[in-house]
ZADO-1210 file (C-alpha; in nm, 4 decimals, padded with zeros to 6 digits):
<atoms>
<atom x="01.5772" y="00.6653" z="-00.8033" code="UNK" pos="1"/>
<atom x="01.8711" y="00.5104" z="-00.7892" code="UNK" pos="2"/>
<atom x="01.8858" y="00.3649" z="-01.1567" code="UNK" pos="3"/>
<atom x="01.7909" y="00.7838" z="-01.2215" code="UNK" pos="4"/>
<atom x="02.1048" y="00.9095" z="-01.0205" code="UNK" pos="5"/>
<atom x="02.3399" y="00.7006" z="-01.1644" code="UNK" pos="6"/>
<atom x="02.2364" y="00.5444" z="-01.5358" code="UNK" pos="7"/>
<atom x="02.3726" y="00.6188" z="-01.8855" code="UNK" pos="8"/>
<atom x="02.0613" y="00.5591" z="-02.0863" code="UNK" pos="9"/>
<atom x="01.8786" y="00.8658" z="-02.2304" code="UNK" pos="10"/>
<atom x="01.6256" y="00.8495" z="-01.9649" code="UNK" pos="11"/>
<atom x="01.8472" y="00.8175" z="-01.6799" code="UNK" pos="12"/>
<atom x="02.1030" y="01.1086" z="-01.8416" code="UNK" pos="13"/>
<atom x="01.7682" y="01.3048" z="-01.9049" code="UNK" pos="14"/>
<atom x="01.6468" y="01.3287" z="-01.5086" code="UNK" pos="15"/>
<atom x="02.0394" y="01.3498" z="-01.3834" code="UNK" pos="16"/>
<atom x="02.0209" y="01.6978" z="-01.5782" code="UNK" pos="17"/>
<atom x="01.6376" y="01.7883" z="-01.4108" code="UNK" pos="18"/>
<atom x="01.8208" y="01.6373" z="-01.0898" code="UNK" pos="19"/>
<atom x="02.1055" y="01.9093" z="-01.1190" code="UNK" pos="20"/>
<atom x="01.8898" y="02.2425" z="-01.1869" code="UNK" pos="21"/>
<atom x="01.6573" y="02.1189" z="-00.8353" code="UNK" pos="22"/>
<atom x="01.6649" y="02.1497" z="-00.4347" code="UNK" pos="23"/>
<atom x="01.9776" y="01.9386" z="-00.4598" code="UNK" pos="24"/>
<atom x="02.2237" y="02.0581" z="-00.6936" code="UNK" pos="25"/>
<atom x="02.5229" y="02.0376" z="-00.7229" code="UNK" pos="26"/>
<atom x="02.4885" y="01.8342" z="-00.3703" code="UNK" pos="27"/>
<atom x="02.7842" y="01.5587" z="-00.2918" code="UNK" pos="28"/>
<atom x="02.7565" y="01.6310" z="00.0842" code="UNK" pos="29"/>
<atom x="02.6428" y="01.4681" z="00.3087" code="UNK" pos="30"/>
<atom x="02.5179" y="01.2573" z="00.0759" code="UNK" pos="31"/>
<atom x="02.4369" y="01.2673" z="-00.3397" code="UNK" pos="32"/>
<atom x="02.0754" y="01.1746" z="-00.2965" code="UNK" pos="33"/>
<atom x="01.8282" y="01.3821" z="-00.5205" code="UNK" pos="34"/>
<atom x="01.5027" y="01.2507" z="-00.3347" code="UNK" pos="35"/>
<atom x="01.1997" y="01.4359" z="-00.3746" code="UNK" pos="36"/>
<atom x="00.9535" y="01.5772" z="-00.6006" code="UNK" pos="37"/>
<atom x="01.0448" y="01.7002" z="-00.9319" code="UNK" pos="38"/>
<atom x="00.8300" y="01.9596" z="-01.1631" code="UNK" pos="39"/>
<atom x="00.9884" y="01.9667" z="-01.4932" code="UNK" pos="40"/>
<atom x="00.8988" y="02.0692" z="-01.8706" code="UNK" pos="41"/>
<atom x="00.9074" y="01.8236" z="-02.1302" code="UNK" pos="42"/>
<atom x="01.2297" y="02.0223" z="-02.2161" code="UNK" pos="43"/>
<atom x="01.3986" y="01.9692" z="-01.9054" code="UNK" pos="44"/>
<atom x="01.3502" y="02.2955" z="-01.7579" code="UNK" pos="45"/>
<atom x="01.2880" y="02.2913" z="-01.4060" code="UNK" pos="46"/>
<atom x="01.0263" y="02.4585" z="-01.3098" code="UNK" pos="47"/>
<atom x="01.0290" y="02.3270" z="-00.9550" code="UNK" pos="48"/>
<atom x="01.1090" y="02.0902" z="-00.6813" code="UNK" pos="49"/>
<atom x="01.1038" y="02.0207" z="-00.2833" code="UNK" pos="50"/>
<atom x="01.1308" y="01.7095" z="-00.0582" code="UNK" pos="51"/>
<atom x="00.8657" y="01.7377" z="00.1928" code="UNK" pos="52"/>
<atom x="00.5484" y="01.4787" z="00.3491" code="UNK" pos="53"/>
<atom x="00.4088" y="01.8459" z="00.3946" code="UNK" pos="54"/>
<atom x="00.1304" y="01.8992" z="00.1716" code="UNK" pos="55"/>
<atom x="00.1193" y="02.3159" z="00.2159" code="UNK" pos="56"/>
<atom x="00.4860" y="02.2650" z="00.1054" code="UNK" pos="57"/>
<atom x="00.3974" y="02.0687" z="-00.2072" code="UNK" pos="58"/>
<atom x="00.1016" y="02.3295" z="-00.2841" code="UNK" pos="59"/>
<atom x="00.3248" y="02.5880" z="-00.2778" code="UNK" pos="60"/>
<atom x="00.6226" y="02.4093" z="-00.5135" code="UNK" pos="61"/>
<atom x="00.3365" y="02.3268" z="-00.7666" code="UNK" pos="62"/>
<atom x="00.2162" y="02.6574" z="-00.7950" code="UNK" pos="63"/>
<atom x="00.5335" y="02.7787" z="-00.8081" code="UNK" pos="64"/>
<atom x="00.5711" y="02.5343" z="-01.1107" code="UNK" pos="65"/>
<atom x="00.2519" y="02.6565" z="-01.2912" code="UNK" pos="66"/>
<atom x="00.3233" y="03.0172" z="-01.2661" code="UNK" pos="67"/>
<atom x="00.6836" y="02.9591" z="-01.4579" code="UNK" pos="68"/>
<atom x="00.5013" y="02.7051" z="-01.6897" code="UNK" pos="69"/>
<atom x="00.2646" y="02.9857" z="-01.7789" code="UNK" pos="70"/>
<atom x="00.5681" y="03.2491" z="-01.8553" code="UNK" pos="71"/>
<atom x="00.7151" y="03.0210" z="-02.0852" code="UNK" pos="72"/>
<atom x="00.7002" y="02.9971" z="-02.4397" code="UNK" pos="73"/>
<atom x="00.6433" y="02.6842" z="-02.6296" code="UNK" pos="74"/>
<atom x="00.9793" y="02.6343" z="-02.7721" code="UNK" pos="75"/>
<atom x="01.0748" y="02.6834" z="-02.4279" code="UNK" pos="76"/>
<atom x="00.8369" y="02.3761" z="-02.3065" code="UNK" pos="77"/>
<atom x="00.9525" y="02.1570" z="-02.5962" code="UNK" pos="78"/>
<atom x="01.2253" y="01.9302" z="-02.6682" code="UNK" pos="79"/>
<atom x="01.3306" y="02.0116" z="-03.0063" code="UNK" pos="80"/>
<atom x="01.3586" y="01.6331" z="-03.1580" code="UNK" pos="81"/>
<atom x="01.1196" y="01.3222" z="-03.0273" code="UNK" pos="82"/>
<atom x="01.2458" y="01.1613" z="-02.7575" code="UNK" pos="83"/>
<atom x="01.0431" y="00.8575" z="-02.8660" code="UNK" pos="84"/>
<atom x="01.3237" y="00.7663" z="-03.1572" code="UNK" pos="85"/>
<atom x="01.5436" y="00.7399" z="-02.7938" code="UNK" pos="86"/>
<atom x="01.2807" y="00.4521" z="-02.6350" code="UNK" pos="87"/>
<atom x="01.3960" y="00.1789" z="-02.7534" code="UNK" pos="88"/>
<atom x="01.8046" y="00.2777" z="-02.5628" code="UNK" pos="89"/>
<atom x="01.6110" y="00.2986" z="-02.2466" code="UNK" pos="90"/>
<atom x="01.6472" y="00.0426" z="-02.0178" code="UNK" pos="91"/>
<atom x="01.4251" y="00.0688" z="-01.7491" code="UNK" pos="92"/>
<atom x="01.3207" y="-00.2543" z="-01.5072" code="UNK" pos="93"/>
<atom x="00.9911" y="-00.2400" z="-01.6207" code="UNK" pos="94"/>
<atom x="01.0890" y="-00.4262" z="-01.9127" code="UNK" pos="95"/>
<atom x="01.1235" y="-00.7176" z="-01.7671" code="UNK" pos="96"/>
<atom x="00.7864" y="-00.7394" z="-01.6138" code="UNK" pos="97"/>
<atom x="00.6385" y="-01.0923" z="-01.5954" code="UNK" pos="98"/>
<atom x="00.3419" y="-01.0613" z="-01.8475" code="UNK" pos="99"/>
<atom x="00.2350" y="-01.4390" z="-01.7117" code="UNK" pos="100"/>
<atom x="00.4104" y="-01.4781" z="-01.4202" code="UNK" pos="101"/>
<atom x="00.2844" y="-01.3709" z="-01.0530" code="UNK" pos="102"/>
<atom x="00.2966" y="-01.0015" z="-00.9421" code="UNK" pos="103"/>
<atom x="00.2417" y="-00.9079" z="-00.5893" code="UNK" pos="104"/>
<atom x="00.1952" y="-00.5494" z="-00.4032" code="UNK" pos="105"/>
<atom x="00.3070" y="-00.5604" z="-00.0601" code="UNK" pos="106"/>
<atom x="00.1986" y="-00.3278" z="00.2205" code="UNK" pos="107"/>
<atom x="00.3721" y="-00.2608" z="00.5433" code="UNK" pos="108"/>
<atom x="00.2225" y="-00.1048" z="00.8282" code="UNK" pos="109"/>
<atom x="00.3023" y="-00.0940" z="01.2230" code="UNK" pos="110"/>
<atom x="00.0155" y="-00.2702" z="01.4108" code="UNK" pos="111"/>
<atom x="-00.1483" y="-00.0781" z="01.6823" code="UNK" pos="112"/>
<atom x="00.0357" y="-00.0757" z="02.0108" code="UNK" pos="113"/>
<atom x="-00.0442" y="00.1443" z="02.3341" code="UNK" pos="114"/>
<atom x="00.2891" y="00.3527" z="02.2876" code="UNK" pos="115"/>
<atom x="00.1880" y="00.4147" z="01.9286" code="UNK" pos="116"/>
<atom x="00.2841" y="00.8095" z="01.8785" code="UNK" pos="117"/>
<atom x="00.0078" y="01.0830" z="01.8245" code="UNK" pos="118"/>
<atom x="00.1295" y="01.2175" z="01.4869" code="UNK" pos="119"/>
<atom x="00.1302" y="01.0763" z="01.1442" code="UNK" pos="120"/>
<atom x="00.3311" y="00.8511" z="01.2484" code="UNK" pos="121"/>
<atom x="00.0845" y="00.6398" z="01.4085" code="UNK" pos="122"/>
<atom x="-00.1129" y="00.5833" z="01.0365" code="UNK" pos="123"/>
<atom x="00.2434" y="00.5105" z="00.8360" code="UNK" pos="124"/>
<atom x="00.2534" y="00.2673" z="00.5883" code="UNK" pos="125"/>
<atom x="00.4445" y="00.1865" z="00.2646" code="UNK" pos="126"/>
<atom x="00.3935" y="-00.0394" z="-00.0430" code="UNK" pos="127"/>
<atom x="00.6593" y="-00.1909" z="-00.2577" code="UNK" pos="128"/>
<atom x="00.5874" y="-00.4681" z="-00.5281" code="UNK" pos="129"/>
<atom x="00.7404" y="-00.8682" z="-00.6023" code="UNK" pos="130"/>
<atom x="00.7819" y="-01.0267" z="-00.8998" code="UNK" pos="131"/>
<atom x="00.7794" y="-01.4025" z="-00.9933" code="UNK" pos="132"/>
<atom x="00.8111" y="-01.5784" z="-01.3531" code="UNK" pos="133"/>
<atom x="00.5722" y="-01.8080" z="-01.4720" code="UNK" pos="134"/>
<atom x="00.7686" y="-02.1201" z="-01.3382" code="UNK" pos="135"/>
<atom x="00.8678" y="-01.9827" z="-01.0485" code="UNK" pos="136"/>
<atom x="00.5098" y="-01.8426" z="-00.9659" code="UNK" pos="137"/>
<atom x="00.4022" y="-02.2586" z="-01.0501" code="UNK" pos="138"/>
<atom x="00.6623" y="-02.3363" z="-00.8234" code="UNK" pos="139"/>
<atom x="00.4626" y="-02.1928" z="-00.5390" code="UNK" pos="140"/>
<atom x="00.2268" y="-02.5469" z="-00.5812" code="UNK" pos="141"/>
<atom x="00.3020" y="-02.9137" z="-00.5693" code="UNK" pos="142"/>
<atom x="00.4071" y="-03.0562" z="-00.8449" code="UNK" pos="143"/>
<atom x="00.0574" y="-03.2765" z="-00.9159" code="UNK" pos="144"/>
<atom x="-00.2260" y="-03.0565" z="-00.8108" code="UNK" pos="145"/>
<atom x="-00.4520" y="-03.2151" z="-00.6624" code="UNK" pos="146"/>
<atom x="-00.6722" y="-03.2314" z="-00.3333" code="UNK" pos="147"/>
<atom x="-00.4872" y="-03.2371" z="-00.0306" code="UNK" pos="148"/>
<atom x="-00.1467" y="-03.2484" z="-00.1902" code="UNK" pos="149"/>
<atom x="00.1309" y="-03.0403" z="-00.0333" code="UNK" pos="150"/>
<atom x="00.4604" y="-02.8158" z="-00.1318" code="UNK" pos="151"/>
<atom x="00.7646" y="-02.6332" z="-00.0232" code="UNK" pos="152"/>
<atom x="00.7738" y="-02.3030" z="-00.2024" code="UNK" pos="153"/>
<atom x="01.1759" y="-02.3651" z="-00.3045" code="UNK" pos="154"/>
<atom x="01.4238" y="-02.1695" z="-00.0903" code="UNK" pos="155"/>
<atom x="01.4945" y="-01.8748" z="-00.2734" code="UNK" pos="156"/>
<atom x="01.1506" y="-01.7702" z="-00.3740" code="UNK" pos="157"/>
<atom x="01.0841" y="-01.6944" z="-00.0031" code="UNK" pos="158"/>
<atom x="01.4608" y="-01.5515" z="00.0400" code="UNK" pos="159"/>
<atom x="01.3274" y="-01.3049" z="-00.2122" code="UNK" pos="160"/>
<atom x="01.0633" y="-01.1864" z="-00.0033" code="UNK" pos="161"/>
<atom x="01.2477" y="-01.2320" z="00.3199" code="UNK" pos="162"/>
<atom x="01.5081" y="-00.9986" z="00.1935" code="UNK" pos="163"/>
<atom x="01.3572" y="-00.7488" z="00.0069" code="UNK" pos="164"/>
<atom x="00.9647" y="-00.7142" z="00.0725" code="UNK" pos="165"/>
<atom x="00.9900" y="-00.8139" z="00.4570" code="UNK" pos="166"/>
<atom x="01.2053" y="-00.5005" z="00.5468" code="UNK" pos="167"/>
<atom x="01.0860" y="-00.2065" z="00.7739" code="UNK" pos="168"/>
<atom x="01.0198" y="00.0887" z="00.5107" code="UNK" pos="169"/>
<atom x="00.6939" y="00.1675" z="00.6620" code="UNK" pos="170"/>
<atom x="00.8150" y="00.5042" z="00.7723" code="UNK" pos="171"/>
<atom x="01.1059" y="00.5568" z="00.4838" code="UNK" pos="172"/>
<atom x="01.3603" y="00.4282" z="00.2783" code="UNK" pos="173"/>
<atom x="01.5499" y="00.1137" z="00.4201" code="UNK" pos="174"/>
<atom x="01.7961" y="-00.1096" z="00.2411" code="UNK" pos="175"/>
<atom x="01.7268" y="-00.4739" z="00.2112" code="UNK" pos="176"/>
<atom x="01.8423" y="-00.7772" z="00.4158" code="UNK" pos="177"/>
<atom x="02.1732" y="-00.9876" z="00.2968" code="UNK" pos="178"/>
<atom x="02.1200" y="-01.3325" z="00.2137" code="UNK" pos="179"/>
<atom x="02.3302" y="-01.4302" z="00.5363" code="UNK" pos="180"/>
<atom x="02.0859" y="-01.2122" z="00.7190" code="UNK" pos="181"/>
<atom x="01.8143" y="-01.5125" z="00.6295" code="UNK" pos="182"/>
<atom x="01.7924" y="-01.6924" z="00.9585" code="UNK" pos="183"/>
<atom x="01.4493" y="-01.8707" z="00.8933" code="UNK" pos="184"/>
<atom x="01.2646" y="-01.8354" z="00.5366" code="UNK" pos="185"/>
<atom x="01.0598" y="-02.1553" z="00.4544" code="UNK" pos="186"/>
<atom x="00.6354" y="-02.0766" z="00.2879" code="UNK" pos="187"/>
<atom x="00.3819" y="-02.4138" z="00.2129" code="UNK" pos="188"/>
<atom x="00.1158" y="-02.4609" z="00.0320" code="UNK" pos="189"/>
<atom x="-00.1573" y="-02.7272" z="00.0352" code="UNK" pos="190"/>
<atom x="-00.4432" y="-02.7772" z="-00.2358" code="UNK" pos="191"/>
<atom x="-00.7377" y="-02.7528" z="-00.0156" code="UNK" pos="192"/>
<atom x="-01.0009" y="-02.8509" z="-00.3209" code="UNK" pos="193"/>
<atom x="-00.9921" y="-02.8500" z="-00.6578" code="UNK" pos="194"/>
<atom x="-01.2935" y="-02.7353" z="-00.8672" code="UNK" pos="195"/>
<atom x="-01.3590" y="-02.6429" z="-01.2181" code="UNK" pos="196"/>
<atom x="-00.9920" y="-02.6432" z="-01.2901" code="UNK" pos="197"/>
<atom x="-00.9048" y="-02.3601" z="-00.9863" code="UNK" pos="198"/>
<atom x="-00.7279" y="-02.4906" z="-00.7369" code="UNK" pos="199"/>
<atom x="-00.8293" y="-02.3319" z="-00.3530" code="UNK" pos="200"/>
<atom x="-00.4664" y="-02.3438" z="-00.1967" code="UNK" pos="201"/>
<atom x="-00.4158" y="-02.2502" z="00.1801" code="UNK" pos="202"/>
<atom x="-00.0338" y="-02.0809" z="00.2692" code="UNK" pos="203"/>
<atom x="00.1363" y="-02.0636" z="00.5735" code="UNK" pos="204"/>
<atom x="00.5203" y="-01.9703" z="00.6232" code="UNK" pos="205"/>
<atom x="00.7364" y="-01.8062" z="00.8893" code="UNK" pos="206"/>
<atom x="01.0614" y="-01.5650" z="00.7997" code="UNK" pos="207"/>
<atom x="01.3322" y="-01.4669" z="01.0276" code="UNK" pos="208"/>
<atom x="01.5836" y="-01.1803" z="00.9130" code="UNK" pos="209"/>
<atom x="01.8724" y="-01.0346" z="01.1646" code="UNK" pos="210"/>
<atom x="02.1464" y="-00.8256" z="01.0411" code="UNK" pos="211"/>
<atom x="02.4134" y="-00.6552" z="01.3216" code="UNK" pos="212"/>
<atom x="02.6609" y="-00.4461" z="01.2656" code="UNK" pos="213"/>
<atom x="02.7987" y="-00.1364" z="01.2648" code="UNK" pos="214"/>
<atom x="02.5337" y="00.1996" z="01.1035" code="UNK" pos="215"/>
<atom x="02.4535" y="00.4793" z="01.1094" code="UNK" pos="216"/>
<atom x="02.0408" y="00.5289" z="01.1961" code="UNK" pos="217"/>
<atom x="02.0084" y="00.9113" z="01.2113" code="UNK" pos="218"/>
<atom x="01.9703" y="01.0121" z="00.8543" code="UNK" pos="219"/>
<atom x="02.2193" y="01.2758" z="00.7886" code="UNK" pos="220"/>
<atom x="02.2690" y="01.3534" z="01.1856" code="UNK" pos="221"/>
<atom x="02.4959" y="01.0564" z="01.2945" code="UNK" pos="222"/>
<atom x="02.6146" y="00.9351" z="00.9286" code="UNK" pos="223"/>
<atom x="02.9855" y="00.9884" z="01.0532" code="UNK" pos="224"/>
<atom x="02.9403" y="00.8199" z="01.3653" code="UNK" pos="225"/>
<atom x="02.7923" y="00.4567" z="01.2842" code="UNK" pos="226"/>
<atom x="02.7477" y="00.3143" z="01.5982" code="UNK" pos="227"/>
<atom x="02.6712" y="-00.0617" z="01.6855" code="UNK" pos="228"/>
<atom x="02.3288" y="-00.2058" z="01.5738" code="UNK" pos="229"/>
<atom x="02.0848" y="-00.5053" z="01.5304" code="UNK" pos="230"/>
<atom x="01.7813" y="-00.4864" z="01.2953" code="UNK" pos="231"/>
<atom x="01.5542" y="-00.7655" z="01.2765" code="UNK" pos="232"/>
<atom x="01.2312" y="-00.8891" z="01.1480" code="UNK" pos="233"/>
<atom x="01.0059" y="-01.2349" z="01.2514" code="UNK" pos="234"/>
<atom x="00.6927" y="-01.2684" z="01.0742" code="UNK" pos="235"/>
<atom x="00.4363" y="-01.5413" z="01.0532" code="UNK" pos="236"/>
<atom x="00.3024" y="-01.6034" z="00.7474" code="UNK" pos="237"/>
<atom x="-00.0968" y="-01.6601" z="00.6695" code="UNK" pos="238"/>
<atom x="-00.2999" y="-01.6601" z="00.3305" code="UNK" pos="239"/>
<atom x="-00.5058" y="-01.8210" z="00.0423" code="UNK" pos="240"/>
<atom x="-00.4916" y="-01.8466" z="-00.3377" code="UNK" pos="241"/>
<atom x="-00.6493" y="-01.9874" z="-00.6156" code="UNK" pos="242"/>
<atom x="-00.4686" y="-02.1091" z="-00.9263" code="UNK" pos="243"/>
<atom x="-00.6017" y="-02.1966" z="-01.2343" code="UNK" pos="244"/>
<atom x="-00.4396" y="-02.4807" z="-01.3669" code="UNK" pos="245"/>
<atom x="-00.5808" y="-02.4436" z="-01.7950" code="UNK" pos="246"/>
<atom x="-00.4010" y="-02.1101" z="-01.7773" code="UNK" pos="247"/>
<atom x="-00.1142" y="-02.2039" z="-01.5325" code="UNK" pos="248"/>
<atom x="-00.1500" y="-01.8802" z="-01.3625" code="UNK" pos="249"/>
<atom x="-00.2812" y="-01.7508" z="-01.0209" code="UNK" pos="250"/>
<atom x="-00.6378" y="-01.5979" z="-01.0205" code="UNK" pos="251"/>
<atom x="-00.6087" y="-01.4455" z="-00.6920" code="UNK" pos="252"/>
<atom x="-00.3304" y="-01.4675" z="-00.3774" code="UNK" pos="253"/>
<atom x="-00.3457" y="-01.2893" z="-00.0460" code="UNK" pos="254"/>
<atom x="-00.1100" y="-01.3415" z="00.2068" code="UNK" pos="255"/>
<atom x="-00.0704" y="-01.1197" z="00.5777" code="UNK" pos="256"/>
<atom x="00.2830" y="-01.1685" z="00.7350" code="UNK" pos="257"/>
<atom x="00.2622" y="-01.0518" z="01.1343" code="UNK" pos="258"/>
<atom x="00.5203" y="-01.0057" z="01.3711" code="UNK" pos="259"/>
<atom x="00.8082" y="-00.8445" z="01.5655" code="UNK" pos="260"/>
<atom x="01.0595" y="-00.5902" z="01.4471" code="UNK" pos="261"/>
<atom x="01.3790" y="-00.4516" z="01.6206" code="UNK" pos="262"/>
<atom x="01.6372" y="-00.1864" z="01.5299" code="UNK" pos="263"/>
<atom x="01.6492" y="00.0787" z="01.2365" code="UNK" pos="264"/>
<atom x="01.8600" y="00.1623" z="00.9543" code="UNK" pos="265"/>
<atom x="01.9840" y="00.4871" z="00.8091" code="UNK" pos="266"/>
<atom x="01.7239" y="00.6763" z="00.6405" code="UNK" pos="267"/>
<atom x="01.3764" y="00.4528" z="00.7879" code="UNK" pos="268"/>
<atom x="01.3174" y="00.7321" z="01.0615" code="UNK" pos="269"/>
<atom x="01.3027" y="00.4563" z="01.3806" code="UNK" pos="270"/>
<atom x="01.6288" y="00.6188" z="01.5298" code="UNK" pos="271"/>
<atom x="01.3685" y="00.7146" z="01.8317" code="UNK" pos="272"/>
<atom x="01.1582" y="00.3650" z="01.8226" code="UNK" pos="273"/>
<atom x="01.3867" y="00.0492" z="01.8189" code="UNK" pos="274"/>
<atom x="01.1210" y="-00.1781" z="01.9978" code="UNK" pos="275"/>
<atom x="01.0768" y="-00.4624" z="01.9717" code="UNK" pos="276"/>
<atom x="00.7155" y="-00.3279" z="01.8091" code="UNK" pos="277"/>
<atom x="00.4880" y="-00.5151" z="01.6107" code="UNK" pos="278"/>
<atom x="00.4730" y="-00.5097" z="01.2604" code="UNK" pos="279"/>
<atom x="00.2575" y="-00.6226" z="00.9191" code="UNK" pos="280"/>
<atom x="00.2183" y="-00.7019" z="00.5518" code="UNK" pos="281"/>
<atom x="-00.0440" y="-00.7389" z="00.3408" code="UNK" pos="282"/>
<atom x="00.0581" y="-00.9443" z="00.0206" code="UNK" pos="283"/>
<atom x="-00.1956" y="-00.9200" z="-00.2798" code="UNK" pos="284"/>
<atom x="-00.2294" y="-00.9617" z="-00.6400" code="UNK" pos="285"/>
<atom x="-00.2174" y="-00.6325" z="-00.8467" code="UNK" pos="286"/>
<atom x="-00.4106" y="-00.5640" z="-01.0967" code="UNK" pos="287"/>
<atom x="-00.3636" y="-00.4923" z="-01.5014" code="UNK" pos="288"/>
<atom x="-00.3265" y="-00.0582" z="-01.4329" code="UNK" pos="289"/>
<atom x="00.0205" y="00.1478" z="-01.5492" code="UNK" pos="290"/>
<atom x="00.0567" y="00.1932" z="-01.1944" code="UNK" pos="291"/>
<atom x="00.0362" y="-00.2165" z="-01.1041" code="UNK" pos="292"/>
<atom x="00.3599" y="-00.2406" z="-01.3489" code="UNK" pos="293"/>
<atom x="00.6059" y="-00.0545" z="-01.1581" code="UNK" pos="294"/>
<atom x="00.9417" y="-00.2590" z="-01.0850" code="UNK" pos="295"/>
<atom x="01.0310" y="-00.3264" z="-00.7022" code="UNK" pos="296"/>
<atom x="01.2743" y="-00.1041" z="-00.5498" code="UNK" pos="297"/>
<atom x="01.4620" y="-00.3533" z="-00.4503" code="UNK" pos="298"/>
<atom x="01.4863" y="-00.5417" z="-00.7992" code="UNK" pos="299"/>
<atom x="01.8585" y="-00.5116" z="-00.9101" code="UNK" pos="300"/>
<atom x="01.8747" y="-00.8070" z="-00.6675" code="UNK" pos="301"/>
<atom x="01.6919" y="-01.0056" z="-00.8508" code="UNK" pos="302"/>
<atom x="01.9511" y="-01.1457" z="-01.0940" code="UNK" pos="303"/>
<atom x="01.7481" y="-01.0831" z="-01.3933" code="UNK" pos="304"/>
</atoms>
């Protein structure tokens, strides 16, 4: 959303205008976010939009949207040139997505506890995605695999996940840890056996991330009243993989990372549930679908 708000490509310039004619407009207080859900015609006409979780709400924006799609006429649907000949200005993060490297989908959930609230709450969870190059994905394994033969996945390969998967967005947005927010990152591997060229690789790892300072944790509420804070995360790390070493690529990797979490942030909605609480991921190979190639939100720190 960001890259949306704030680009210059035709793509980005093309949503900025559907961003301006929705439930936003216009909008520079208290913020200039344009989250939510957008209904537009290929032309750019809105037909209609709302930021809601409730689904009556969304009902009622889409057939809202239908009814003004079915009063228009097709010129008024249409753009009146391709936008294809525009494709190849667009520069979206998608198209830098590791064909051959390692792509992981990572869900975040809070584990049951006794003071768990009653409402939806109490289900949340989010899913974000990481992305590793081929050699950095092989870096993941010892350099000679064989039986028994052990690695330390290199520093900032776990940073990466520390920092930007290993954040609390189960119940909303959150911004990502600072690299001097890494108090513990370190993820091994071990070649368990090694049959018909797949490697069976066992992972363990631990992560520590603390950031303090002074925020704001309200959403809009308390924005102009930041007020001292610590956020933290400490995970233990579990999982398996195999690896097939012919193709140099991973056939399969799951990973859970369990532990404690402290604090919120602005817009994450735990401004009434600081714990300490428990916390989980589940870390696992996507799969080959449009919707297994979308970019992780946190990936303009990636340095690609």
């Amino acid at each position: 959303m960001n890259r949306l708000q704030k680009g210059k490509d035709p793509e980005c310039l093309f949503a900025q205008k559907i961003f301006e004619q929705g439930h936003y407009a216009g909008r520079t207080r208290p913020t200039d976010t344009r989250q939510g859900t957008y209904a537009t015609a290929p032309s750019g006409v809105m037909l209609a939009s709302v930021n809601t979780n409730d689904p009556k709400q969304m009902a009622a924006m889409l057939r809202r949207a239908i009814s003004k799609w079915n009063g228009m006429t097709s010129e008024e649907r249409m753009l009146p040139q391709d936008p294809g000949q525009l494709k190849t200005a667009v520069n979206r993060p998608e198209n830098r997505y590791p064909e051959d490297g390692l792509v992981l989908r990572v869900f975040s959930r809070d584990l049951p506890r006794d003071d768990a609230p009653a409402d939806w709450r109490k289900n949340a969870w989010n899913q974000d995605f990481a992305w590793f190059k081929k050699d950095e994905a092989r870096a993941f394994l010892p350099e000679r695999i064989a039986k028994g033969m052990k690695a330390e996945v290199p520093a900032p390969l776990v940073h990466r996940l520390a920092r930007l998967n290993f954040v609390d967005n189960v119940r909303g947005q959150t911004s990502p840890f600072g690299e001097k927010d890494v108090q513990t990152a370190a993820l091994f591997t071990e070649v368990l056996s090694l049959a018909n060229g797949v490697a069976n690789v066992r992972i363990t790892g631990e992560t520590r991330t603390e950031r303090i300072g002074n925020w704001s944790i309200a959403g809009f509420k308390d924005m102009n009243a930041p007020s001292a804070q610590k956020s933290s995360i400490n995970l233990k790390l579990f999982g398996t993989a195999k690896y097939k070493s012919a193709e140099g690529r991973f056939i399969s990797f799951e990973m859970v990372a369990l532990g404690t979490r402290i604090g919120a942030t602005q817009y994450n909605g735990r401004q009434d549930d600081l714990g300490p609480a428990p916390i989980g991921y589940f870390i696992t190979q996507t799969g080959a679908t449009a919707a297994d190639r979308v970019a992780p939100s946190n990936f303009w720190a990636y340095g690609w």
